[in-house]
C-alpha positions as CSV (number, residue, x, y, z in Angstrom):
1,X,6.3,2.4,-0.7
2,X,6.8,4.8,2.0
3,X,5.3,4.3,5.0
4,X,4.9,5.8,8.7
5,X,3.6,5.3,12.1
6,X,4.2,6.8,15.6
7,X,7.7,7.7,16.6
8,X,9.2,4.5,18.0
9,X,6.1,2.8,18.8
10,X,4.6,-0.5,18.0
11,X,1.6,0.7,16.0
12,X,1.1,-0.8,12.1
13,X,2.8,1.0,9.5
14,X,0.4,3.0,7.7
15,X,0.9,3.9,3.9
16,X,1.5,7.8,2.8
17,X,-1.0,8.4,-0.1
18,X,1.1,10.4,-3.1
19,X,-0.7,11.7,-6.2
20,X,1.2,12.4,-9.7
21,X,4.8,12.2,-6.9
22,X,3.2,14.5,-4.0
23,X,2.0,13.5,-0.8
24,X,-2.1,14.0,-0.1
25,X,-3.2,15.6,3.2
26,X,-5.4,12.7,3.7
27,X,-2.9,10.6,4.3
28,X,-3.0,8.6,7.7
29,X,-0.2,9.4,9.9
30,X,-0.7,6.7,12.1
31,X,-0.8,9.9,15.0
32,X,-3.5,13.3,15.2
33,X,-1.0,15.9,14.2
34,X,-1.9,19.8,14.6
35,X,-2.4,21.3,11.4
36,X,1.6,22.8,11.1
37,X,2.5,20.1,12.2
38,X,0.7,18.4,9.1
39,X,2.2,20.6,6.8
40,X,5.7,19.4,8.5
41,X,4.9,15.8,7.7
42,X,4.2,16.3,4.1
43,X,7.3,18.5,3.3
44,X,9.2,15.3,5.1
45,X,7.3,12.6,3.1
46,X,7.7,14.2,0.3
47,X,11.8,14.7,0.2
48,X,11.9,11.8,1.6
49,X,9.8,9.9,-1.6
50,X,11.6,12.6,-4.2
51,X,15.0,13.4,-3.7
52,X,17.9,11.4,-4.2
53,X,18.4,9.8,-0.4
54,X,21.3,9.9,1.7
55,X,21.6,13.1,3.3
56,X,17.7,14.2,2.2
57,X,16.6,11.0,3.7
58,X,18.3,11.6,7.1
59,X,16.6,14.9,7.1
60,X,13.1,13.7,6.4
61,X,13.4,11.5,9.3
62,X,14.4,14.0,11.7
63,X,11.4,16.4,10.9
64,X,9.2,13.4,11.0
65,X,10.6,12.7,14.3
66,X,10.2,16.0,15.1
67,X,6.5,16.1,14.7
68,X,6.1,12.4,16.4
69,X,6.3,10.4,13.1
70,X,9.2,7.8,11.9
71,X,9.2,6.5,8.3
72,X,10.3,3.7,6.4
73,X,10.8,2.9,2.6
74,X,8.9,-0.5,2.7
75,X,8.7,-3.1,-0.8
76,X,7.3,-6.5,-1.6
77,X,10.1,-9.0,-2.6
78,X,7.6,-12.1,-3.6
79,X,3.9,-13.1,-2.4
80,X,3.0,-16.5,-2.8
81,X,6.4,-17.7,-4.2
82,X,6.1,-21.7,-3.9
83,X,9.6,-22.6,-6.1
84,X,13.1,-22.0,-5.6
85,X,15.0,-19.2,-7.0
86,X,15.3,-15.4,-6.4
87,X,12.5,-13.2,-5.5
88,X,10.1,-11.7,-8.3
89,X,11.2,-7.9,-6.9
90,X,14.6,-6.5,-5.4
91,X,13.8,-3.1,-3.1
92,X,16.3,-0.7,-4.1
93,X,16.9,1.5,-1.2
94,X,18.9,4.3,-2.9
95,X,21.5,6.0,-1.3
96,X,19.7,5.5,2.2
97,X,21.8,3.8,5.2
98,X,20.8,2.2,8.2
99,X,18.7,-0.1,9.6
100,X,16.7,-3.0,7.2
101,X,14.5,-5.5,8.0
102,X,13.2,-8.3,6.1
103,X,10.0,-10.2,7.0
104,X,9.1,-13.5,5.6
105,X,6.1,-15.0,5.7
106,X,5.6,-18.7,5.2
107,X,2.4,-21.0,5.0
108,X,3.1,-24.9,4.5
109,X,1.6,-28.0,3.8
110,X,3.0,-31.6,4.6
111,X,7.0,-32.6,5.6
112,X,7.6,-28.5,4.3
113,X,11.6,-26.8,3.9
114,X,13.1,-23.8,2.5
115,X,16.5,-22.7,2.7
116,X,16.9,-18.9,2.2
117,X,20.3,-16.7,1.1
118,X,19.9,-13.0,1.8
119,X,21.3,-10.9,-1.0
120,X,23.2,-8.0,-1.1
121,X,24.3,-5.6,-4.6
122,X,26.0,-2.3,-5.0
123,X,25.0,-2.2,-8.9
124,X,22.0,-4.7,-9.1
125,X,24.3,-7.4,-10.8
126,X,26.6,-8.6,-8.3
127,X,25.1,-10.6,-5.6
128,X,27.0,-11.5,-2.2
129,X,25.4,-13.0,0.7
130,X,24.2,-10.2,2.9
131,X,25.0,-10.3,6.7
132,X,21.7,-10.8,8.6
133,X,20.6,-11.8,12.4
134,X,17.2,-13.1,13.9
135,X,15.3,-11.0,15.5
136,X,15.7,-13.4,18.6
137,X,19.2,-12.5,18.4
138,X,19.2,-9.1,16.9
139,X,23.4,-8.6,17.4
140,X,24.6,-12.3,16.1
141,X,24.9,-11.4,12.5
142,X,25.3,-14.4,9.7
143,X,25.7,-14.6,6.1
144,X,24.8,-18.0,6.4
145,X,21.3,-19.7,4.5
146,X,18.6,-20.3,7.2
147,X,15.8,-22.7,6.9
148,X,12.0,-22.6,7.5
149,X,10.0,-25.6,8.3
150,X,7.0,-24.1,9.6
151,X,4.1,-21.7,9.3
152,X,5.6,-18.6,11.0
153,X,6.7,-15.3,10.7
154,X,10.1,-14.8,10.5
155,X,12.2,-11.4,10.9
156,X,15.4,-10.8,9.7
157,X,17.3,-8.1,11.0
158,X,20.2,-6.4,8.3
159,X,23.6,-5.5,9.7
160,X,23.7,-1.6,9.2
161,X,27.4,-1.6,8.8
162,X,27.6,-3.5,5.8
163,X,27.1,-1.5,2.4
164,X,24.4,-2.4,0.1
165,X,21.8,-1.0,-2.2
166,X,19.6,-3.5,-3.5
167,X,18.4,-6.8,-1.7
168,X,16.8,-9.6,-2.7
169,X,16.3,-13.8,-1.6
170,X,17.1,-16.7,-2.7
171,X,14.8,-19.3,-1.8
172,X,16.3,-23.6,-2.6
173,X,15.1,-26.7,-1.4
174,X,11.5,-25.6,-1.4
175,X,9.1,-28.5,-0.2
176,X,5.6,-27.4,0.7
177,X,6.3,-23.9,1.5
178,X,4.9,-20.8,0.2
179,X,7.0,-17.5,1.0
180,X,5.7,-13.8,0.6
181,X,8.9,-11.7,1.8
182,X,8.7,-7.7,2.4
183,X,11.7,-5.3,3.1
184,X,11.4,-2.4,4.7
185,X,14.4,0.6,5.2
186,X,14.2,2.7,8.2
């Protein structure tokens, strides 16, 4: 799902609307954009969505830049997953590179644990623990498991200099802990 939002702001991510693969005018930008400045957003969104990444995805982001806009690829990995074992969805980023972010969300009930594994793939088959930091300490990257024992958010910030294209979790030792994880590909 691509998604966008002020240029390096802190406002919510708001989804672009496509019809039949095109992006709709009435799509919230997160920002009042002039109207050729509209028409900038939706040529962005829309090579951005359609063509194969990599260099087209570098593009679209610097003319949504250019108009005040920043976008991210953004996909559900589980809602509600209560039971070890990898996520229901893996987000496929294409050919993209840079910055990731997973965010986990976890409700509990009584004496509640989870480990989790990040998880890296080239060709959706191999798996390899993929190197990740806290967002409390965004440069002290680990491809160790982590563990949750409480209700909290938690953000996991992917290094940018290791290559992958899908990503995925693997959730063990799950005691009274529901997970709903989202990745998101600046």
């Amino acid at each position: 799902m691509l998604q966008t939002r002020a240029y390096l702001s802190a406002a919510t991510w708001n989804n672009v609307t496509f019809t039949n693969g095109v992006a709709q005018k009435s799509t919230t930008w997160g920002v009042t954009l002039k109207p050729g400045q509209s028409t900038m957003a939706l040529m962005a969104a829309n090579e951005m969505r359609n063509t194969g990444g990599g260099t087209h995805d570098r593009l679209a982001q610097a003319t949504a830049n250019g108009v005040g806009l920043e976008f991210r690829d953004n996909g559900n990995l589980t809602t509600g997953q209560v039971v070890g074992g990898v996520t229901t969805n893996v987000l496929d980023r294409g050919t993209t590179l840079g910055p990731a972010i997973l965010t986990i969300v976890t409700t509990i009930g009584a004496t509640p644990t989870a480990t989790y594994q990040v998880e890296g793939s080239l060709d959706n088959s191999a798996w390899n623990p993929l190197s990740s930091a806290d967002s409390a300490t965004p440069t002290v990257f680990t491809t160790s498991t982590f563990v949750i024992t409480t209700a909290t958010t938690t953000v996991r910030i992917i290094n940018p200099d290791v290559p992958w294209r899908y990503i995925r979790v693997t959730i063990s030792a799950v005691t009274n802990v529901t997970s709903t994880i989202d990745a998101a590909v600046t």
